[in-house]
N, C-alpha and C positions, 0 to 999 in steps of 0.2 A: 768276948768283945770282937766284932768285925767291923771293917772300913761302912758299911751300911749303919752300924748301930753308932755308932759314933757320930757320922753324917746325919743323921734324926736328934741326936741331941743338939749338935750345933745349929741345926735349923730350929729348931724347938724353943730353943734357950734364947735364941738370937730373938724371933717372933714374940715370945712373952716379954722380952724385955725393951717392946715397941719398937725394933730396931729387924724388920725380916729383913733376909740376903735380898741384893737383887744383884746380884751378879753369880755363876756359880761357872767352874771350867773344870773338869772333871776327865783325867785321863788313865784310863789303864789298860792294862793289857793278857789279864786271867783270869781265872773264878772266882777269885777274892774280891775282883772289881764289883763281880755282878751287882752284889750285895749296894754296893756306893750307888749305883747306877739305877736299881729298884729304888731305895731310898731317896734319889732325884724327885723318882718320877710321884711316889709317896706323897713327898715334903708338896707337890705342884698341887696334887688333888685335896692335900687337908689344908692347902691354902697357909702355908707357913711362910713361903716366900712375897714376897713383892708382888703386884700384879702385873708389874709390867717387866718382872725377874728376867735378865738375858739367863739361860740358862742353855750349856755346852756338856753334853756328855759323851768322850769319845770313847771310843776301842781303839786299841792299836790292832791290824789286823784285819785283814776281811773275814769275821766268822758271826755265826750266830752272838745275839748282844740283845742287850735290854738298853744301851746305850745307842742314843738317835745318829748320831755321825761316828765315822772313823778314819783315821790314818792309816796309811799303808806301812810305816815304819818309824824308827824311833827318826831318822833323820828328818823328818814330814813333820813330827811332834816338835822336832828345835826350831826348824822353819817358820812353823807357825808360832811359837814363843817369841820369836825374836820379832815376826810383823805383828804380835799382838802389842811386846817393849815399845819397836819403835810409833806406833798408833799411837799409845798412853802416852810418850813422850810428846809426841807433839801435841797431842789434846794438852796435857800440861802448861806446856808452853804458852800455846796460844790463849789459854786462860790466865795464864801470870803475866801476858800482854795486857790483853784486857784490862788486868787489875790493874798496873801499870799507869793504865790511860783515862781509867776512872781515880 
């Protein structure tokens, strides 16, 4: 069982059951990632995901990767967690205004 084989099943499983990913954030930082990172690009071409799927696959690391973007460190990786939190936060928000008002 590898991080990639597991990643095809929940794309797989998700997609038959009418339901494909459209969001995917995908962060690692070794060989073992590879595997998740192939399986991204996999799950894009057999059309498992969404078509219009945000899909994020980093490396931590400047080095060779099958993974499209990277961070320079794990401190870049919290960084971006927390303006990815406070984003959804507010999206949140302004949608339970919305609802609010409707």
């Amino acid at each position: 069982m590898s991080k990639g084989s597991v990643s095809e099943k929940i794309f797989s499983s998700m997609a038959g059951k009418g339901k494909p990913v459209d969001f995917v954030l995908c962060i690692g930082d070794d060989r073992s990632d590879e595997d998740m990172f192939e399986a991204i690009g996999n799950a894009m071409s057999k059309r498992l995901l969404c078509d219009n799927a945000l899909v994020f696959a980093c490396t931590v690391g400047q080095k060779p990767s099958k993974a499209k973007y990277y961070l320079d460190d794990t401190t870049e990786v919290t960084c971006m967690l927390e303006s990815l939190a406070e984003a959804s936060e507010a999206s949140n928000f302004s949608m339970r205004e919305l609802d609010e008002a409707l």
